[in-house]
N, C-alpha and C positions, 0 to 999 in steps of 0.2 A: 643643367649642364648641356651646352650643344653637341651633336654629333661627332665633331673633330676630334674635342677635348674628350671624349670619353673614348674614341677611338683613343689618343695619343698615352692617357691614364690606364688604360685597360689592356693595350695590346693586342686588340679587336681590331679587326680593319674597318672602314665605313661601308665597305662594301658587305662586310658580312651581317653587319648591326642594321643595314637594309633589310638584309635576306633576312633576317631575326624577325623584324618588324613583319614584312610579306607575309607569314610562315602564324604570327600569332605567338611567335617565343618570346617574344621581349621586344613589346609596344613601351613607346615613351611614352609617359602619363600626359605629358603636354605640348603645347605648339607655339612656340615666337606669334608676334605680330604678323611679321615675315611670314609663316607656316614650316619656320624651320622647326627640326624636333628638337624637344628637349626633356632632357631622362632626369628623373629624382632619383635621391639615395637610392629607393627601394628599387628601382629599375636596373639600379648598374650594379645591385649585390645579387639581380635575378640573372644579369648579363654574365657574373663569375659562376654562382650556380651549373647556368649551361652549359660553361666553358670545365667546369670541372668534371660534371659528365659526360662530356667528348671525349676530356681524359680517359674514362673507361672504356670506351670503345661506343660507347652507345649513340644508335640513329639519330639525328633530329627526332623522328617522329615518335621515337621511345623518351626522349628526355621531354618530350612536350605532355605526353602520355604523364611521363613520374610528377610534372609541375604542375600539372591539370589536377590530377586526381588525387587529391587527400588520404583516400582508403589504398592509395597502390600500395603495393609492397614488391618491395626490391629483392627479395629469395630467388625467385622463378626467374628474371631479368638475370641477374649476378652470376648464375648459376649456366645459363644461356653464355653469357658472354665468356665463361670462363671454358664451355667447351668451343668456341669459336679459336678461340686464342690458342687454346692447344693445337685445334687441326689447323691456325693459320701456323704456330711454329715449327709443328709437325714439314709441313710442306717447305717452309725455309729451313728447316733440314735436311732433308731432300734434296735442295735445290744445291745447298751449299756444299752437299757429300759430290750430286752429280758437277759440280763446278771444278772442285777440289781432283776427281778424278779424272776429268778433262784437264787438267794442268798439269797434273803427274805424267800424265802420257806426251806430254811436250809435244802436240802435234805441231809439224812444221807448214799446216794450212787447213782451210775448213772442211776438206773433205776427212779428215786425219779426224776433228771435232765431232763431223756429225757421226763419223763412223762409233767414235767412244759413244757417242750421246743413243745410239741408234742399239750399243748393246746394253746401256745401263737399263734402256727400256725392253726389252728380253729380257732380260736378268728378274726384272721388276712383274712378270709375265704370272699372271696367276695359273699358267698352264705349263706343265711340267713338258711338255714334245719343244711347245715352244722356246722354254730355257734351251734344254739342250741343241735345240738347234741354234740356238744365238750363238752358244761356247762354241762349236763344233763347225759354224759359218766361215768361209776363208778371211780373214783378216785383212787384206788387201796392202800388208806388209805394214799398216799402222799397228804401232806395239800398246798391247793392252798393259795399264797398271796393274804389279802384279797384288798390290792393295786391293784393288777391286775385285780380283779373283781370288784373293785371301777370304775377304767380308763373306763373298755369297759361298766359297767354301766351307765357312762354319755355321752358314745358317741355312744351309739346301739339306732338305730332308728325303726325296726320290734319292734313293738310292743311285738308279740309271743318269741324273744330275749331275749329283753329286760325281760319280764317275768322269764323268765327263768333265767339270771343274778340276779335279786333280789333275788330269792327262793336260789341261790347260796349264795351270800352275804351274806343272814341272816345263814345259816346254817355253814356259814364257822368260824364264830367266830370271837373270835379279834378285834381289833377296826375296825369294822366295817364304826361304823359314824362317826369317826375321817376322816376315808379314804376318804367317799363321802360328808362329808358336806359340804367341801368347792364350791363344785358343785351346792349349793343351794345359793349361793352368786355371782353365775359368772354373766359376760354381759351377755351371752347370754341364751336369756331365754328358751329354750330349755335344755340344762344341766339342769337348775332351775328347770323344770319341772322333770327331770330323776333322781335328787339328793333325789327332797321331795318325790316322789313316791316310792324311793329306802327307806331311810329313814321310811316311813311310815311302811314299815313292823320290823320296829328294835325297841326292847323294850328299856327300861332306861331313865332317869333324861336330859340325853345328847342329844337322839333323840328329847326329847318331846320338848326341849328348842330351836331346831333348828327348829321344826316346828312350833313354836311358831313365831319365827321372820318370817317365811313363812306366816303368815298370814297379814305382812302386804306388802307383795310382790306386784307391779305394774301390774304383770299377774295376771288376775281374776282363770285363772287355774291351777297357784301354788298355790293362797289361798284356791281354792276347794281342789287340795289333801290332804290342810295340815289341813283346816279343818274338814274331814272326820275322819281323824288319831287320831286327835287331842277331835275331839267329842264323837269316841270310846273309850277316855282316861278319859272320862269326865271332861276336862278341857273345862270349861262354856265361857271361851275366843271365842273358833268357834262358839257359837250358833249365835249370827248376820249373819254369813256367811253361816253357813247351812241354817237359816230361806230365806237366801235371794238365795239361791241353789233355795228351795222349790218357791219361787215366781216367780224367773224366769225360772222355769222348766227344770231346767241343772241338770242332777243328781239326779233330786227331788226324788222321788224314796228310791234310798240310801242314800241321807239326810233324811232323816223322820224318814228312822231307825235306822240311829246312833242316831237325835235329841230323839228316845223313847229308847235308851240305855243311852243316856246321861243325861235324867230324872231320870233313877234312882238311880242317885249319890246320896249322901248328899248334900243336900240343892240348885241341878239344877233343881229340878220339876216345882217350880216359875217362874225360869227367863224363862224356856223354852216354857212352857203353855202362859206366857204374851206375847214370842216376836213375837207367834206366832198368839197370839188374837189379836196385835196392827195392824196387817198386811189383818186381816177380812178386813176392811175397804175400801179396793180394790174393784175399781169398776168396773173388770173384772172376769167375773164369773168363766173362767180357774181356774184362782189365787183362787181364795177363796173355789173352788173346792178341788185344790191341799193343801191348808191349813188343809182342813177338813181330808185331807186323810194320811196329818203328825199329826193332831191329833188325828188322831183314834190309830195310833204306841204307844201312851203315854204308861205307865204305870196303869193297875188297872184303876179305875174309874175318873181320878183324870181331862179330859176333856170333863166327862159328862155332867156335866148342861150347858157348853158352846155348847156344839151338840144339847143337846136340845134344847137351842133357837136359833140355826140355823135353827133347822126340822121346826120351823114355818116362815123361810126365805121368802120375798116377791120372789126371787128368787126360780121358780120352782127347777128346776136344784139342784140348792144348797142345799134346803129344802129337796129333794130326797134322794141325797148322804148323808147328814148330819142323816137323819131316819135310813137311811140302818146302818151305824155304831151305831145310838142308839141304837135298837135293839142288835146289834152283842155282843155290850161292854154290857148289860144288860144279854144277854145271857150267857156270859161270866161270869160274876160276883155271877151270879148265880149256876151256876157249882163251 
């Protein structure tokens, strides 16, 4: 069969079934009169052969290698080709995320493009100064997708980063907690933790509600962010978790003073003064210490007589600290 015809049957071009020939891959066994070539059965089922190992990815000079050699074995090749294929897919996702993110930002010309393309590679920055400085770079009024500042917000582990990522995220607008919420849902609780913390600084009906189901998260420290957020909001759902912040001394601190901003809601002064009075009963002096000292945050007068009958506490200690803020709130009160 001549050159043409095995071109026309095969799918092979003539020009490739030359390079075949040059190459030593697939020699036709004979020659026309002419000197034109001409291939037997066995030559054009070596010619699919080739063409079917192309298929896999593999060199010329690997598929000449497997047809040469009788003893090769295909493990150690296969096994080759199959991590090539990841890192080329690997890379075409990449390519297609940085594409995709360039198109969300609808630049209206290419300086608007390289500008996205110019942070996605910051973003991508094996060095934690130079993140932040990518986020924290003036914008040049090109609006960043706030998808993109979603993604590296649940996956940025510097804390100083990450910071920096949230202050972007809320400032950039848009759905914001559309972008990251789903990050407060995943397995892994780490995102959980970077979703609700992100979240905690975005106002609206939509955040408060996400960090609502965060309060009954299986981490004790997504329930701590989202009741901090959430007790700033004065929604009376976190005070159990702030008061129990305050008891086991995580946070206590800034639980005490969200629970004395959460007091002065409409109608949290009650729940917040009792869950904190049920919890005196502690018969560890820290605890009832650190009680005293989220009660003295309240509002106005309104956990004085309970301090004053702590200041007469059989607990020295207790009875001390408890005086020192009677005093302080009566000082107070009186100004």
């Amino acid at each position: 069969m001549l050159i043409g015809e095995v071109a026309r049957r095969s799918g092979v071009s003539t020009r490739m079934l030359r390079h075949y020939d040059s190459l030593g891959l697939v020699r036709p066994t004979g020659r026309t009169v002419g000197g034109y070539r001409e291939y037997s059965a066995e030559d054009i089922r070596r010619i699919f052969h080739v063409e079917s190992l192309r298929s896999l990815g593999l060199s010329l000079r690997q598929i000449g290698r497997a047809l040469q050699d009788p003893a090769f074995t295909p493990s150690a090749l296969v096994s080759d080709l199959i991590r090539q294929t990841e890192d080329r897919l690997e890379r075409e996702r990449e390519l297609l995320e940085r594409l995709r993110a360039v198109d969300a930002s609808a630049p209206s010309g290419w300086p608007g493009v390289l500008r996205i393309v110019e942070l996605l590679h910051g973003l991508n920055s094996p060095s934690a100064a130079r993140r932040q400085q990518t986020v924290l770079a003036p914008t040049d009024d090109v609006p960043v997708p706030t998808e993109l500042l979603a993604e590296a917000v649940l996956a940025e582990a510097d804390p100083n980063v990450a910071g920096a990522l949230r202050w972007a995220l809320a400032r950039a607008g848009g759905d914001g907690v559309a972008s990251v919420a789903a990050g407060a849902y995943s397995d892994d609780v780490d995102v959980r933790r970077r979703a609700v913390l992100a979240i905690a600084g975005m106002p609206g009906d939509e955040a408060t509600a996400v960090l609502a189901d965060a309060l009954e998260d299986s981490d004790p420290a997504v329930r701590r962010h989202a009741a901090l957020a959430l007790g700033a909001r004065g929604v009376t759902a976190a005070v159990p978790t702030l008061v129990g912040m305050v008891v086991d001394g995580t946070n206590d601190v800034e639980a005490a003073e969200v629970l004395g901003t959460s007091a002065r809601e409409p109608g949290c002064a009650d729940r917040v003064l009792g869950a904190l009075v049920d919890e005196l009963a502690s018969p560890d002096s820290a605890v009832r210490i650190r009680l005293i000292q989220a009660l003295a945050e309240l509002p106005g007068t309104l956990a004085l007589d309970v301090l004053r009958q702590l200041a007469h506490d059989d607990d020295r200690a207790v009875a001390l600290v408890a005086s020192a803020f009677v005093r302080m709130i009566e000082e107070r009160s009186v100004d």
